[in-house]
N, CA, C and O of each residue as an XYZ file, in Angstrom:
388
protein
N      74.065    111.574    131.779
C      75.411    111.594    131.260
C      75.529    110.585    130.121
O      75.328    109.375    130.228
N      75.863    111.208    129.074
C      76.404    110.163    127.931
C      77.720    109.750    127.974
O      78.560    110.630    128.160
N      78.242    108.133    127.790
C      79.014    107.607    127.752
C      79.842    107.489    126.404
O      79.181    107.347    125.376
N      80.902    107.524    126.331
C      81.569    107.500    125.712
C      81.449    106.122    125.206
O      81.234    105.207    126.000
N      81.601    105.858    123.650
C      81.529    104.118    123.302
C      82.350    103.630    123.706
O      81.950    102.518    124.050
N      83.890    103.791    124.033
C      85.011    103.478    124.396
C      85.093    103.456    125.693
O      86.111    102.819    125.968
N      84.323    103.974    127.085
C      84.662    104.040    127.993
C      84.889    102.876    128.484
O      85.847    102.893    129.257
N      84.144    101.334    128.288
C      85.270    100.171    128.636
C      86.509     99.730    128.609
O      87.131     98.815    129.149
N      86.803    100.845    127.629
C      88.620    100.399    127.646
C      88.920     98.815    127.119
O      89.940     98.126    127.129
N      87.648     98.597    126.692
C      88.698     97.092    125.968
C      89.795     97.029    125.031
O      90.060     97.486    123.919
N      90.420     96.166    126.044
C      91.791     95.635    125.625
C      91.882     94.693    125.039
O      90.931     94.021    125.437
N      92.710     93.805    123.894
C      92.511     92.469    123.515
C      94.073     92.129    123.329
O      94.869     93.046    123.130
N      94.438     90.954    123.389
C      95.775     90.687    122.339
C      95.559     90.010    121.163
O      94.414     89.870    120.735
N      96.587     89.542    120.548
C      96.496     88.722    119.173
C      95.556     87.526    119.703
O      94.415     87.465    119.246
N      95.903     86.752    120.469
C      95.226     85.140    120.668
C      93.668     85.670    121.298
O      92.811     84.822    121.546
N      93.517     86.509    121.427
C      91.733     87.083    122.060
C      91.308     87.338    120.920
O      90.317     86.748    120.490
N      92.141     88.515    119.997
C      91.455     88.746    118.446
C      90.758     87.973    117.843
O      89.648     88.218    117.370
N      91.370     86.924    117.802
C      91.556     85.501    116.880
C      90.317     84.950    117.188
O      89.399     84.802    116.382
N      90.294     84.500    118.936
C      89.338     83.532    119.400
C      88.017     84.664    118.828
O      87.078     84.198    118.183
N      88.085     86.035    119.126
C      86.847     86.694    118.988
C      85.860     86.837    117.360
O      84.669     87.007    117.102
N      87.298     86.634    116.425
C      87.329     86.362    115.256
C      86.526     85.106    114.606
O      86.252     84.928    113.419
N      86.188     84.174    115.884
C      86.245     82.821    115.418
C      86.844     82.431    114.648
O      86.242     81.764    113.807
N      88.679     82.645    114.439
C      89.143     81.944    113.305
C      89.060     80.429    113.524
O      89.009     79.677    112.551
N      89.047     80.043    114.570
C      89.333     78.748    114.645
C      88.254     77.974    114.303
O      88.258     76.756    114.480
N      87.198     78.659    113.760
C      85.959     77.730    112.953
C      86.189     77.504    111.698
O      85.372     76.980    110.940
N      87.211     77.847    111.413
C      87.428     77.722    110.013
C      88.994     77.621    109.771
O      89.827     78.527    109.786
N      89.138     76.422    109.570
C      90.645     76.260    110.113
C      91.660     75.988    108.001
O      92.743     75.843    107.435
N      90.453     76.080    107.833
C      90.717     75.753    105.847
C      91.064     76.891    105.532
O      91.851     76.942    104.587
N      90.580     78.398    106.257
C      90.982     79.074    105.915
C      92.250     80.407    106.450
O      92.265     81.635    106.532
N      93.194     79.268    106.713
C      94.039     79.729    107.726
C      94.471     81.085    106.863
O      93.951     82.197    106.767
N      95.348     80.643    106.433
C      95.733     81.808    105.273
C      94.897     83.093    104.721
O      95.197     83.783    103.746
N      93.947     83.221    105.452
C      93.312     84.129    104.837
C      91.628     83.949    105.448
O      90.724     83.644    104.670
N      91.363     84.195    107.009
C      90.650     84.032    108.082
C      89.941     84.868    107.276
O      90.369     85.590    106.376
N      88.201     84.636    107.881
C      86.859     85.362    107.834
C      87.202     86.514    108.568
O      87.940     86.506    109.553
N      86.614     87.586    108.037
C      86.173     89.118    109.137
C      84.931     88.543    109.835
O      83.940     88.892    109.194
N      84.646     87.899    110.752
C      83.293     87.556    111.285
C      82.320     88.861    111.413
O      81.265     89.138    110.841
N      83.118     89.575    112.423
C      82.886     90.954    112.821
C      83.592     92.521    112.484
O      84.699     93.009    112.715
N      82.335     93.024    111.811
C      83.173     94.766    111.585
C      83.672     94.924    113.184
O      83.093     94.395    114.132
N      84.690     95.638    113.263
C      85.121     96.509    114.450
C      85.746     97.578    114.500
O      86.576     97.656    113.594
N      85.714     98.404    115.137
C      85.919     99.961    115.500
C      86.968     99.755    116.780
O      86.797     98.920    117.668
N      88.434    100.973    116.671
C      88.961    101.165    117.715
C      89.756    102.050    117.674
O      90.124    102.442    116.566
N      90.284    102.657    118.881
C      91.090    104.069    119.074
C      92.125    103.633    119.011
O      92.447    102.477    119.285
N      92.953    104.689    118.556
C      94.657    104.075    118.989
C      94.907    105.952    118.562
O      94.361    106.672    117.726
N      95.967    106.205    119.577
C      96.757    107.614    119.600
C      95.390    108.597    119.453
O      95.393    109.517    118.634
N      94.479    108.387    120.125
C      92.942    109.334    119.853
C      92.298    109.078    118.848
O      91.150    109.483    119.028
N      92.388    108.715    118.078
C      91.682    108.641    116.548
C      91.404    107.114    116.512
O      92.011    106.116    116.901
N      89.801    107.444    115.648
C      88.988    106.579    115.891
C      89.217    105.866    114.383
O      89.229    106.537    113.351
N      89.432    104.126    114.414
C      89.248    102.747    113.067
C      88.589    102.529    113.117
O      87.932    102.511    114.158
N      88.116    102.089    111.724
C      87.650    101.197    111.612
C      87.287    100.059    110.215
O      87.471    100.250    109.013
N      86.833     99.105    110.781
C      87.106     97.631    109.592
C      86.130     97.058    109.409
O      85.219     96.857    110.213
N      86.229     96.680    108.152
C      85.030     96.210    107.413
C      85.429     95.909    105.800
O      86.301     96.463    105.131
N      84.526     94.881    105.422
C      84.792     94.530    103.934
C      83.715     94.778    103.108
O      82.521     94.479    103.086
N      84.680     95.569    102.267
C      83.717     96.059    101.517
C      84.212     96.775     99.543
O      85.344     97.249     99.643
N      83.999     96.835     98.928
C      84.153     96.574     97.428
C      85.385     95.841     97.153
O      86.495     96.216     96.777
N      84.822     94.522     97.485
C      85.721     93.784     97.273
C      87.034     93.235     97.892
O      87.726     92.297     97.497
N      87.208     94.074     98.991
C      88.327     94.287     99.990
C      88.074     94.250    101.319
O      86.948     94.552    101.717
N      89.128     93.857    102.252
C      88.848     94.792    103.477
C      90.108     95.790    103.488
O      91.265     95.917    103.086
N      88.778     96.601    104.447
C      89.532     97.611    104.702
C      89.636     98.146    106.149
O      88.781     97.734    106.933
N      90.803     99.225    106.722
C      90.801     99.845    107.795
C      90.588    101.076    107.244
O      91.196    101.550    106.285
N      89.661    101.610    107.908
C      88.979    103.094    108.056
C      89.661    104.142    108.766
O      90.335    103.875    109.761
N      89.512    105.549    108.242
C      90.156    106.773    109.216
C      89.048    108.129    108.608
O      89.091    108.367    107.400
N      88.346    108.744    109.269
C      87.562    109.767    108.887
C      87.249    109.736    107.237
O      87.603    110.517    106.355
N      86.169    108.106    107.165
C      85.891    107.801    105.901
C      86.690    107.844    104.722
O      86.428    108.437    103.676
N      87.882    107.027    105.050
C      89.223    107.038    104.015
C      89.427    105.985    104.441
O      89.532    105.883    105.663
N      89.558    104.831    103.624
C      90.466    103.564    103.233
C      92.347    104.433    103.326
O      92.990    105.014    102.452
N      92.665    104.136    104.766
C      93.804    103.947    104.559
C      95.222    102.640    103.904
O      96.232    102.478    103.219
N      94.168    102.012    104.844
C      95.222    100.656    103.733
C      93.860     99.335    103.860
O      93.066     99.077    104.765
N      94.084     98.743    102.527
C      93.177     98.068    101.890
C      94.084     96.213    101.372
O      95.227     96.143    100.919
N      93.222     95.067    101.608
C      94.283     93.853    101.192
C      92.982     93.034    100.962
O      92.160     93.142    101.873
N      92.696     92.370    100.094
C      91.689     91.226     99.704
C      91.871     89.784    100.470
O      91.024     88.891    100.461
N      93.512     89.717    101.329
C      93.568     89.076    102.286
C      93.228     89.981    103.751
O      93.649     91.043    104.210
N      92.486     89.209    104.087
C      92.351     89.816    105.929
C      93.332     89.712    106.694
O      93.776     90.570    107.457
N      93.832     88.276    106.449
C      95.376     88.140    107.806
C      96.576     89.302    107.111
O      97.243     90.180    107.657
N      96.512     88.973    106.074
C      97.216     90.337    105.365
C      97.383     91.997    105.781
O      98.102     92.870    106.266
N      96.242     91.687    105.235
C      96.307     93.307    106.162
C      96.400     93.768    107.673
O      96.873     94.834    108.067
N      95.880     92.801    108.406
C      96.463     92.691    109.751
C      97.527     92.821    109.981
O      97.807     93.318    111.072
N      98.804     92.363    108.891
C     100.274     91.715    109.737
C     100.836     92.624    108.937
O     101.968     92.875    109.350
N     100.455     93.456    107.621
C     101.314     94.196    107.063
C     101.588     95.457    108.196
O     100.911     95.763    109.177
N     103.120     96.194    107.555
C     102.716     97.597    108.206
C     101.711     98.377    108.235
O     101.271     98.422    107.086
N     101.050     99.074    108.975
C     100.202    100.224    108.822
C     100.515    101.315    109.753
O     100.649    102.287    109.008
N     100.707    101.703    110.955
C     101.376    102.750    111.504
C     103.055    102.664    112.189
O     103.634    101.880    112.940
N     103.393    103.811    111.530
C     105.134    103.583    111.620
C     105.512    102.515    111.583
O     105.960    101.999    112.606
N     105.449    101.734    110.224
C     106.338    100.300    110.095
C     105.839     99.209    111.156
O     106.412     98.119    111.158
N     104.965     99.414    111.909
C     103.975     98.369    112.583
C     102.868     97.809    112.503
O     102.246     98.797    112.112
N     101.923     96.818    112.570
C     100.851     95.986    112.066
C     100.310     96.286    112.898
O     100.690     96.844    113.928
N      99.140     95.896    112.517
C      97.702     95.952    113.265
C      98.075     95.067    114.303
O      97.947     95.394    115.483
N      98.571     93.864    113.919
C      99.293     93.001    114.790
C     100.305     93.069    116.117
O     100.396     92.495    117.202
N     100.916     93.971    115.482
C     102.211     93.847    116.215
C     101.572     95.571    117.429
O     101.905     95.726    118.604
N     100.909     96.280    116.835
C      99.982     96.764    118.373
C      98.968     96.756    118.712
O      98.561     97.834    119.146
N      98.221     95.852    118.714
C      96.859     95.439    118.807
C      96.698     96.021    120.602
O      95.885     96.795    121.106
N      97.739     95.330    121.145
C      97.062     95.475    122.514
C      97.339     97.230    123.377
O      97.152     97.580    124.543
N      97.900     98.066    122.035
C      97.674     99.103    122.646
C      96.336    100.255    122.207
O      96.138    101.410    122.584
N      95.415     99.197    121.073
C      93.952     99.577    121.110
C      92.804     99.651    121.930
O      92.503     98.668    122.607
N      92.130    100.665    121.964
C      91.000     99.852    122.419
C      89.980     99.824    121.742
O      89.849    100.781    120.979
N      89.044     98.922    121.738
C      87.909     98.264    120.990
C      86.721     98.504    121.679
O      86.474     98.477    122.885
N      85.954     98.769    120.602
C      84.770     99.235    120.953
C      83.398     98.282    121.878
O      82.710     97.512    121.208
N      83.154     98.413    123.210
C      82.411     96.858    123.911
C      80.883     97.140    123.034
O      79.951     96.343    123.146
């Protein structure tokens, strides 16, 4: 039987993101935190994903830059689905273990 990548169901909130982020190794760059790690996750069935790349980061959707910010915390906290942030539903993702 093949497993689904998602079948852990990881869950995270904002303060898990962060720690997983290691932002807090880099505290100079509050304003505008490292992507330590690309990551991939479902939300409403459909599969993200993030990564920086020409110059940007970006969140991914069936190889389409949907929304793109040269800040990382940026694009996190802006809107992106229905007037909500990556932020503001993080914990109804799940992330890829």
């Amino acid at each position: 039987m093949v497993l689904n990548k998602y079948d852990a169901n990881v869950h995270m909130n904002w303060s898990e993101f962060t720690t997983w982020q290691r932002w807090d190794e880099f505290p100079e760059r509050e304003d505008n935190p490292p992507l330590t790690q690309d990551f991939s996750f479902l939300f409403d069935g459909e599969e993200y994903y993030c990564d920086f790349s020409f110059d940007k980061f970006h969140i991914w959707k069936d190889n389409e830059s949907i929304k793109d910010n040269s800040n990382f915390l940026l694009l996190l906290t802006t809107p992106l689905f229905e007037e909500q942030s990556f932020k503001d539903l993080i914990q109804n993702f799940i992330f890829e273990d």
